[in-house]
C-alpha positions as CSV (number, residue, x, y, z in Angstrom):
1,X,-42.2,-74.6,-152.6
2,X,-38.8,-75.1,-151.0
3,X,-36.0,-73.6,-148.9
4,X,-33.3,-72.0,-150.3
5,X,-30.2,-72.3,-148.8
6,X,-27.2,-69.7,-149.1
7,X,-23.3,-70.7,-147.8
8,X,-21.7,-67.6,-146.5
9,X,-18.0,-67.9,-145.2
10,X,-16.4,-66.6,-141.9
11,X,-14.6,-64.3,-143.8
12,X,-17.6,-62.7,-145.5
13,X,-19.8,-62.7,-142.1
14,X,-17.1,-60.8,-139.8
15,X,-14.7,-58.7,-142.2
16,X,-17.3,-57.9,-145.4
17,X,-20.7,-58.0,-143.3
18,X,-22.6,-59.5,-145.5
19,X,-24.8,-61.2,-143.3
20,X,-26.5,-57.5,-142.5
21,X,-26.6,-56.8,-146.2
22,X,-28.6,-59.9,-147.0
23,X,-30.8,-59.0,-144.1
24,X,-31.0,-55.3,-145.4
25,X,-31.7,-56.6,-148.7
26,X,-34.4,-59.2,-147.4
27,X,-36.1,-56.5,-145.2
28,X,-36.8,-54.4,-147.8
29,X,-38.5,-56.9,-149.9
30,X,-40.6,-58.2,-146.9
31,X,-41.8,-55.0,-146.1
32,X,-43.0,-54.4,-150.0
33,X,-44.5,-58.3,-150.2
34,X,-48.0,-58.2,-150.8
35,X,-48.2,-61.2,-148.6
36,X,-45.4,-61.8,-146.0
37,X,-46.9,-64.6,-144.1
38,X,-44.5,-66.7,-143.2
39,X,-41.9,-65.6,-145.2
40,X,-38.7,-65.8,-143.3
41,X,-34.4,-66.0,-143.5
42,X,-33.0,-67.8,-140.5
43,X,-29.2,-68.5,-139.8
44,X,-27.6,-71.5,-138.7
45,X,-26.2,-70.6,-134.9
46,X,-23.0,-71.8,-135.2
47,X,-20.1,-72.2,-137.5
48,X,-19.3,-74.8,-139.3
49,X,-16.4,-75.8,-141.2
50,X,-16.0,-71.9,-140.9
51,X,-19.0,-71.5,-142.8
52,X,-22.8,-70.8,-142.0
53,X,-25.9,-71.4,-143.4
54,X,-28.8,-68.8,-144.4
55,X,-32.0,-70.3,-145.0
56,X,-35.1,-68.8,-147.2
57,X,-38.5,-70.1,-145.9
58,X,-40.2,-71.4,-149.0
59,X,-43.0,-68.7,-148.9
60,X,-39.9,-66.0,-150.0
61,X,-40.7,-67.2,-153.5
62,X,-41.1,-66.2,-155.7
63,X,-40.5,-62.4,-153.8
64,X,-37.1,-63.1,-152.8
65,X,-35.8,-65.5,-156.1
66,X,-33.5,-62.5,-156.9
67,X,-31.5,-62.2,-154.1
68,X,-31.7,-66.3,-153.6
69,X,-29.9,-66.2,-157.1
70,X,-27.6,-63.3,-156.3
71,X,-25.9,-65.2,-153.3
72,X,-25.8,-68.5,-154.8
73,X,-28.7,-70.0,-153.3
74,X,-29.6,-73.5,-153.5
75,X,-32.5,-75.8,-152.9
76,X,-32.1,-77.5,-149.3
77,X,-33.4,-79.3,-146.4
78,X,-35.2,-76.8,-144.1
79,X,-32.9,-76.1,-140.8
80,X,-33.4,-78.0,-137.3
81,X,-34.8,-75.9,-135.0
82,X,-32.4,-76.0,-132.2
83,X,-29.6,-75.5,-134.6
84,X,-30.8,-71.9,-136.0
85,X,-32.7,-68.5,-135.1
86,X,-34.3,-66.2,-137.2
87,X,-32.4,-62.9,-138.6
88,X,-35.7,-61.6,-140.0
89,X,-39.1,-62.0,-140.9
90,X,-41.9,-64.3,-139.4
91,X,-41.0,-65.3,-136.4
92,X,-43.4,-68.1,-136.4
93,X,-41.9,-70.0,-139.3
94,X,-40.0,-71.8,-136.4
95,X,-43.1,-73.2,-135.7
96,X,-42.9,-75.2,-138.5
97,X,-39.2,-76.7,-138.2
98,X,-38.6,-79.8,-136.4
């Protein structure tokens, strides 16, 4: 299993809030997983190239592989630790990041 990676723009973040859509979206399939140990979506904490990262812990799949498609995810390294927090999920999939 791997992460999944999804490149949201500013523009999308602050003007179309899709950042709490995604989250929305994720939410409701964790909640319905039959097994949601350590499945997790984690954000990059700051901007770059005024773009951010969203990350998909590699136990979302195959629950989450829909909306991993939807918003154009892609296979990726996992995040750095210091450079992201989690928007939802298990909180102790940090644990696991360098």
């Amino acid at each position: 299993m791997e992460w999944h990676r999804v490149i949201l723009s500013e523009t999308q973040i602050e003007e179309e809030g899709i950042i709490n859509k995604l989250k929305e979206q994720f939410l409701n399939v964790y909640m319905k997983a039959e097994d949601s140990t350590d499945m997790a979506l984690l954000s990059d904490d700051e901007y770059l190239n005024e773009r951010i990262g969203v990350y998909f812990s590699p136990a979302c799949s195959p629950d989450c592989d829909v909306l991993i498609r939807f918003y154009g995810g892609t296979p990726s390294a996992p995040p750095m630790r210091e450079e992201c927090f989690i928007l939802a999920g298990d909180e102790d999939v940090l644990d696991t990041l360098n």
